[in-house]
Structures are given as C-alpha cells and as structure tokens.
N, C-alpha and C positions, 0 to 999 in steps of 0.2 A: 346458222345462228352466229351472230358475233359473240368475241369473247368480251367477257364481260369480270372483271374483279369481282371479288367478294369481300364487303366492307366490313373490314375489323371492329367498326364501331356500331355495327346494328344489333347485334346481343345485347351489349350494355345499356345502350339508348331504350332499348324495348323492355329492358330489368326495371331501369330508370323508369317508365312510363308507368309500367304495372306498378310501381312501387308505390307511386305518387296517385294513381286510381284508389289503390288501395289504404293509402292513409286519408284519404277524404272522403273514401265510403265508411270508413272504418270510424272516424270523428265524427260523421255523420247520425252514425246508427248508436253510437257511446252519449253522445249528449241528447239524443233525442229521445231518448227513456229510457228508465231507471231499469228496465228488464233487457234492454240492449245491451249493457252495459259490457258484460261479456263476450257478447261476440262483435264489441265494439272494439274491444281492446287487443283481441284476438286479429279482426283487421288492421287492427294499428300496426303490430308486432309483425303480419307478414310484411306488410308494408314498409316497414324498417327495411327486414332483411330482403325484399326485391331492390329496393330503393338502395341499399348499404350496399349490395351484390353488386348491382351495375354500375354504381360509381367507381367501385374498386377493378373490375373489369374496364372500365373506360380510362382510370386512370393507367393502368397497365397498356392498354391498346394504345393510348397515345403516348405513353415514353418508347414503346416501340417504334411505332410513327415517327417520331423526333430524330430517334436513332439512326432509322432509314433517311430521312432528307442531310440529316447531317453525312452520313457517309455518301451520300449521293453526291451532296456538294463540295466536300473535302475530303473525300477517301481517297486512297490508292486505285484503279483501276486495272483491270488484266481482262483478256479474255479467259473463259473456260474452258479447261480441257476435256474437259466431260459434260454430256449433257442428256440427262433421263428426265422421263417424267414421274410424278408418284400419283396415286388415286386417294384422296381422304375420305376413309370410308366412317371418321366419324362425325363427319356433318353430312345430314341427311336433308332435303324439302322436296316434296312428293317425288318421291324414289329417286332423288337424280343425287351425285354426289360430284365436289369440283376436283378436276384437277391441279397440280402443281409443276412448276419444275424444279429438277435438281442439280446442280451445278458445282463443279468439282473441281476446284484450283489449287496451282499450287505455288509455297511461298516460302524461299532458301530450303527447299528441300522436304517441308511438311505439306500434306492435302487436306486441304478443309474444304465443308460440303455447306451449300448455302439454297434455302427452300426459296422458291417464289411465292409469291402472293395466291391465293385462289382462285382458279378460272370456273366458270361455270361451262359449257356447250364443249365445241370441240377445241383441243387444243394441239396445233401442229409444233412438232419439235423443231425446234432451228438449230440449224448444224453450230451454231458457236453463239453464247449469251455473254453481255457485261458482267463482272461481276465489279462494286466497288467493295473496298474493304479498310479497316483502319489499320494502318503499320503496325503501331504501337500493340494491336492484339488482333490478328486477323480473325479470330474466332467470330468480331463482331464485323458483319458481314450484308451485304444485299446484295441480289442480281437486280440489275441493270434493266428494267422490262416495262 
C-alpha cells in the first residue's frame, strides 16, 4: 500500500457538512408545522454548533497550513539528527491508526522535535529528514516530507 497523508481538512469539512444538513433539515421541519417547531429548532442549534465546530477547526487547520508552506518556502533548513516514528493512536478508521515521524534537530545548542504529517499503511523510516524551521523561533517548525 502506498503512503498516503492524512488531510488535516477532512474533520472540519465533514463538521461543516453535517452542520449545514442539519440546519436545513432543521428549518425545514420548524416552518413546516406548528408541532415541529421544536424539534426544528433543536435541529437548528445542532446545526449551529456542527457548522460553528468545523469552521473553527478548518480555520485552525489552515493557519497551520500557512505556517507549513511558509516555512517550507523561507525557513532555515538543516538536516535531522534524529529520526523515529510515533503511532497516533487517537485517530482511529476501521481499526487502523496513521503513523508519523519525529524529527530532532538541533539550533546554537537547543533540540527541538518536529511531528510529520499523518501517514496511513506502511511507513519506512529514512535515515535522515529535512527539517525547515523559522530563525526567529525554531519552535515553529516542519519536516521537510
């Protein structure tokens, strides 16, 4: 099986969907009699908070996003001196869970540890990853994959 990323934007997009199902079943069933009304309104309100959830999750996922191409395209670069993998065991889809890697560099003297993206199947460690990073605070950081 090839490797395959795991899209930071598919929770949010899917909160978003359910959100918007749910506020047009929910308007649906509120205006369309007087004894809905209830559990029209009750649809409404999930629908808010799926809809309010995945925006806020999508907006969060894409200033991450940002952050990543901008250090990609103007960071610092080094190789790592370390490199593991980790197992995220809290994302789960029919029993399988992705892995990551971990990448360990160091800068005037401090190490900072920098996660990869989510793989799904197998993932082979490679003796040495990119990592970039911004000067100004290496803290903010991406490997290079």
């Amino acid at each position: 099986m090839a490797k395959k990323p795991v899209s930071s934007l598919l929770l949010p997009n899917i909160s978003i969907g359910i959100g918007i199902v749910l506020l047009a079943i929910g308007s649906g069933v509120a205006l369309g009699a007087a004894d809905g009304l209830v559990a029209g309104l009750f649809l409404l309100g999930l629908g808010a908070c799926f809809g309010g959830g995945g925006f806020f999750l999508r907006a969060k996922a894409t200033q991450k996003l940002k952050l990543r191409e901008r250090l990609l395209s103007v960071g610092t670069r080094v190789a790592a001196d370390q490199v593991d993998v980790g197992y995220d065991s809290s994302i789960e889809i029919n029993g399988n869970n992705p892995w990551y890697l971990v990448a360990r560099f160091t800068v005037q003297g401090v190490t900072y540890e920098s996660e990869g993206r989510r793989w799904w199947g197998n993932l082979e460690v490679p003796a040495s990853v990119g990592v970039a990073y911004n000067p100004a605070d290496p803290s903010e950081n991406t490997i290079d994959d």
